[in-house]
C-alpha positions in Angstrom: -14.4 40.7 14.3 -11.7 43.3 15.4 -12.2 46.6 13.5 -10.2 49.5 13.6 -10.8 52.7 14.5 -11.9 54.3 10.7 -14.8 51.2 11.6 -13.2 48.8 9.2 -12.1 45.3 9.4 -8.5 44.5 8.4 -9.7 42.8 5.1 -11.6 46.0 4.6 -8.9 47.9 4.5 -6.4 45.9 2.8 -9.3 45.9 -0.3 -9.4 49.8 -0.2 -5.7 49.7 -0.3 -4.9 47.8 -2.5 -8.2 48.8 -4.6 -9.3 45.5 -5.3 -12.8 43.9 -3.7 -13.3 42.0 -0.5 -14.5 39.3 -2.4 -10.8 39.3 -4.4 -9.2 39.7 -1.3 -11.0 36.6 0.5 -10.5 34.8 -2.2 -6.9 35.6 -2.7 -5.9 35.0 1.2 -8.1 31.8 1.3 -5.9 30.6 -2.2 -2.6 31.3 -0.8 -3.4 29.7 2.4 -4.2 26.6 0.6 -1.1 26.9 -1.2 0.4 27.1 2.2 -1.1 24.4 3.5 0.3 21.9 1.0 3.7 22.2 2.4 5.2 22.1 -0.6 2.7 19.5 -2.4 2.4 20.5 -6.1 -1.8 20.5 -6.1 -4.4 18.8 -8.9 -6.5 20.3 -10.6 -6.2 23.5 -9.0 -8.8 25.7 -11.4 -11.5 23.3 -11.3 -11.3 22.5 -7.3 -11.7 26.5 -6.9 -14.3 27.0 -9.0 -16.8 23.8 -7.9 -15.3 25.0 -4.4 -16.5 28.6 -4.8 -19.6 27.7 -7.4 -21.7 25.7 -4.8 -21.9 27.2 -2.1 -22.7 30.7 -4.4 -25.6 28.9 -6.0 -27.1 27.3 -2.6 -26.5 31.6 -1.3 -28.1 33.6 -4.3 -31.3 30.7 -4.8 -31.8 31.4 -1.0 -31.4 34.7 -1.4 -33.7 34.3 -4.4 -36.5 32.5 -2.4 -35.7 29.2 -4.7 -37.0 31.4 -7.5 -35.2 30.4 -10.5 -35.6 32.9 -12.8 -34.5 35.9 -10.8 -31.5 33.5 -9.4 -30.3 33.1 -13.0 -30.9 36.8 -13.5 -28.8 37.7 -10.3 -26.0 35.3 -11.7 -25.8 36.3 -15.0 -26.4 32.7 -16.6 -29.8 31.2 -18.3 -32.2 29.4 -16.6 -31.6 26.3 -18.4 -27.6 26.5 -17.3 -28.6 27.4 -13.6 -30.5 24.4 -13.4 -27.9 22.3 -15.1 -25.5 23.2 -12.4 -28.2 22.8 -9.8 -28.5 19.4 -10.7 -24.3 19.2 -11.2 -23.9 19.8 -7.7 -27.2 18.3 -5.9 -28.6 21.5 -5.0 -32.2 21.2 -3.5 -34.7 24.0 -5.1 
């Protein structure tokens, strides 16, 4: 990953910038280059293709990060256990 020479990344510094996260600023470039991609295609259900997009692969990373322990996943996430395990089943998610 090129860096420059204050040791940042490019997304780095756009964040600092612009004062907004990395994670907005991945999320924002990845969003517009869907966008993009469409050529002009007016998209479906936009909201709920980012959001299972973005949901999954955030509950497989914090469980693992978790060691599969529920509890302190849920606690990480900010959600009950009851719901974390409602979306584990939701989306097939191994624990």
């Amino acid at each position: 990953m090129l860096k420059y020479a204050s040791g940042l990344t490019w997304l780095e510094s756009v964040a600092i910038k612009k004062n907004t996260s990395l994670l907005q600023q991945s999320v924002e470039q990845t969003i517009r280059k869907y966008l993009n991609d469409l050529d002009g295609e007016v998209p479906c259900n936009l909201f709920e293709t980012v959001m299972s997009e973005v949901e999954q692969p955030m509950l497989k990373t914090v469980l693992h990060h978790c060691d599969n322990n529920q509890s302190r996943t849920a606690s990480c996430l900010g959600i009950n256990r009851g719901t974390l395990r409602k979306k584990l089943k939701q989306y097939h998610i191994e624990h």
